[in-house]
N, C-alpha and C positions, 0 to 999 in steps of 0.2 A: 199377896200380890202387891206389887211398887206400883205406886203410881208414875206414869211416864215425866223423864224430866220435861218442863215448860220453860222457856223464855223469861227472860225479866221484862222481854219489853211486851207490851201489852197488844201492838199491833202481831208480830209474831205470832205471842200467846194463841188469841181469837184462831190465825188462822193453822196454826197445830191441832188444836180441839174441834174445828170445822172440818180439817180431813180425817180427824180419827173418828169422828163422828158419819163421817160417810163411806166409812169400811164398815157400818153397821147394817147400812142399806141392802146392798148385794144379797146378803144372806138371809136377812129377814124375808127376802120376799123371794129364796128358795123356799125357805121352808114355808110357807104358803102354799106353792104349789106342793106340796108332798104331803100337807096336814090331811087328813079328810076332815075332821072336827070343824063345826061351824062357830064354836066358840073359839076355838086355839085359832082360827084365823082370824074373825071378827078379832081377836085382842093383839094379834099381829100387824096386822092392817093398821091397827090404831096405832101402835106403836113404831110400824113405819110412816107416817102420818107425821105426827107428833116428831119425828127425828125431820123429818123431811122440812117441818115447819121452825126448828131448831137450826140445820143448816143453813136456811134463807135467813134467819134473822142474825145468826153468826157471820155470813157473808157481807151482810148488811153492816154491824160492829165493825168488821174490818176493813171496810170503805171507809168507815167516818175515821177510824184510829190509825190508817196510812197516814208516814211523817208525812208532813208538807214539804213538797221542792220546793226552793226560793230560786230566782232565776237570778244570776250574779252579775 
């Protein structure tokens, strides 16, 4: 499998990888609801967690690495 093309610029970048990282969301937490297993969801959960806690600090990245307007 290819990995998807990324930006060269870094503000961009961050925010490519923070929406492809939240097309992971949705689905994770189908299949929660459909696991019966207390572990397959226990390690779900964590793992939507952990993305969840990934796109807030990606979002974050991409606040600070927006270019600066300069007013003319």
């Amino acid at each position: 499998m290819n990995a998807p093309q990324r930006s060269s610029d870094p503000h961009v970048a961050i925010v490519q990888l923070m929406n492809d990282l939240r097309q992971f969301l949705d689905p994770i937490g189908g299949v929660v609801g459909r696991s019966r297993d207390a572990g397959v969801n226990g390690a779900l959960i964590e793992a939507q967690s952990f993305l969840k806690e990934a796109v807030a600090s990606l979002s974050r990245a991409a606040q600070l690495s927006r270019p600066k307007q300069f007013d003319a």
